[in-house]
N, C-alpha and C positions, 0 to 999 in steps of 0.2 A: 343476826345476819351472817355470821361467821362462819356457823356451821349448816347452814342449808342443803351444801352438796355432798356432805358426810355419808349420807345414805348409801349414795351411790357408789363412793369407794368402800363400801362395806359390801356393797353386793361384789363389787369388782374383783377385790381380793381372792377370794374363793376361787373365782374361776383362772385370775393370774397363777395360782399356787398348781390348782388341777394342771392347767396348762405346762408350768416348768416341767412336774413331776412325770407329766407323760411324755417329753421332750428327755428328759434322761432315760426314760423306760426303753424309749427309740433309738437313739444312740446309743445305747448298751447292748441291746441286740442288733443291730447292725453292725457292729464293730465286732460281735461275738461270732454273727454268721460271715462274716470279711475273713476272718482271719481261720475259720476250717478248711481254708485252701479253695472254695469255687471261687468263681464271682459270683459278687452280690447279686445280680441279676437273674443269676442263673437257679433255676429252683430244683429244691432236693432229689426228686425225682427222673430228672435226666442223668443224672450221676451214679448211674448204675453198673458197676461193674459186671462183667461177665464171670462166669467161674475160671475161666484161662486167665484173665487178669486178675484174678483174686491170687489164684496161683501161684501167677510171678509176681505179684506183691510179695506175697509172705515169702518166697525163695528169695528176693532181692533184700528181702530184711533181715535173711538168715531166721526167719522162724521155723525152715522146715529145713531139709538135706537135699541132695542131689538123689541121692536113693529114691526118697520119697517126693520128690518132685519127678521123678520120672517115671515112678508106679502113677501117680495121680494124673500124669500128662496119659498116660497109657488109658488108663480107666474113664477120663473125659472123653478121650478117640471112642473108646470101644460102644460108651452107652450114647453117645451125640445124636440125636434125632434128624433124621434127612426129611427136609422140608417136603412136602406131596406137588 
Protein backbone atom coordinates (compact mmCIF):
# COMPACT_ATOMS: atom_id res chain seq x y z
CA UNK A 1 0.00 0.00 0.00
CA UNK A 2 3.19 2.27 0.45
CA UNK A 3 4.05 2.50 -2.66
CA UNK A 4 0.95 2.86 -4.95
CA UNK A 5 1.67 6.63 -5.89
CA UNK A 6 5.26 6.05 -6.85
CA UNK A 7 4.52 6.00 -10.37
CA UNK A 8 3.34 9.12 -10.49
CA UNK A 9 6.33 10.83 -9.04
CA UNK A 10 8.35 9.15 -11.36
CA UNK A 11 6.43 10.43 -14.28
CA UNK A 12 6.57 13.95 -12.36
CA UNK A 13 10.25 14.24 -11.94
CA UNK A 14 11.21 14.47 -15.51
CA UNK A 15 9.01 17.14 -16.26
CA UNK A 16 10.03 19.17 -12.69
CA UNK A 17 13.80 18.85 -13.86
CA UNK A 18 12.79 19.83 -17.80
CA UNK A 19 10.95 22.61 -16.23
CA UNK A 20 13.96 24.05 -13.74
CA UNK A 21 16.35 23.63 -16.67
CA UNK A 22 14.31 25.70 -18.97
CA UNK A 23 13.62 28.27 -16.22
CA UNK A 24 17.56 28.84 -16.03
CA UNK A 25 17.74 28.82 -19.98
CA UNK A 26 15.33 32.03 -19.51
CA UNK A 27 16.82 33.79 -17.02
CA UNK A 28 20.16 33.73 -18.56
CA UNK A 29 19.08 35.17 -21.60
CA UNK A 30 17.09 37.68 -20.34
CA UNK A 31 19.60 38.88 -18.14
CA UNK A 32 22.24 38.60 -21.13
CA UNK A 33 19.87 40.61 -23.36
CA UNK A 34 19.13 43.24 -20.10
CA UNK A 35 22.44 44.13 -19.77
CA UNK A 36 23.57 44.95 -24.00
CA UNK A 37 22.13 48.35 -22.96
CA UNK A 38 18.28 48.18 -24.76
CA UNK A 39 15.32 47.44 -22.78
CA UNK A 40 14.30 44.28 -22.54
CA UNK A 41 11.21 44.90 -24.30
CA UNK A 42 12.57 46.47 -26.90
CA UNK A 43 13.52 44.22 -29.93
CA UNK A 44 16.90 44.13 -31.83
CA UNK A 45 15.59 45.58 -34.73
CA UNK A 46 14.49 49.09 -33.78
CA UNK A 47 17.92 49.68 -32.68
CA UNK A 48 19.41 50.63 -35.75
CA UNK A 49 21.82 53.11 -35.98
CA UNK A 50 22.12 55.51 -38.78
CA UNK A 51 25.61 55.87 -40.49
CA UNK A 52 25.92 59.63 -38.90
CA UNK A 53 25.41 57.90 -35.62
CA UNK A 54 27.82 55.15 -36.22
CA UNK A 55 30.08 58.02 -36.89
CA UNK A 56 29.94 59.91 -33.78
CA UNK A 57 30.01 56.69 -31.92
CA UNK A 58 33.26 55.71 -33.04
CA UNK A 59 34.69 59.67 -32.98
CA UNK A 60 33.22 59.84 -29.20
CA UNK A 61 35.32 56.49 -28.53
CA UNK A 62 38.21 57.95 -30.13
CA UNK A 63 38.27 55.11 -32.76
CA UNK A 64 38.71 57.44 -35.50
CA UNK A 65 40.35 61.34 -35.57
CA UNK A 66 38.85 64.54 -36.33
CA UNK A 67 40.58 64.43 -39.68
CA UNK A 68 38.77 61.39 -40.50
CA UNK A 69 35.57 62.15 -38.95
CA UNK A 70 35.24 65.15 -40.93
CA UNK A 71 36.32 63.52 -44.37
CA UNK A 72 33.55 60.76 -43.52
CA UNK A 73 31.02 63.60 -42.39
CA UNK A 74 31.78 65.19 -45.89
CA UNK A 75 31.24 61.96 -47.86
CA UNK A 76 27.93 60.94 -46.00
CA UNK A 77 26.63 64.92 -47.18
CA UNK A 78 28.02 64.33 -50.60
CA UNK A 79 26.50 60.62 -51.51
CA UNK A 80 22.94 61.17 -48.99
CA UNK A 81 19.94 60.18 -51.16
CA UNK A 82 17.06 63.05 -51.35
CA UNK A 83 14.03 61.41 -50.65
CA UNK A 84 11.49 61.81 -54.37
Amino acid sequence: MYWNGGWAWMAFMPLLWIALIGLVVWAVVRLTQHSSGRHATEPRWTAKETPEEVLDRRFASGEIDADAYSEARKHLAAHRQVPP
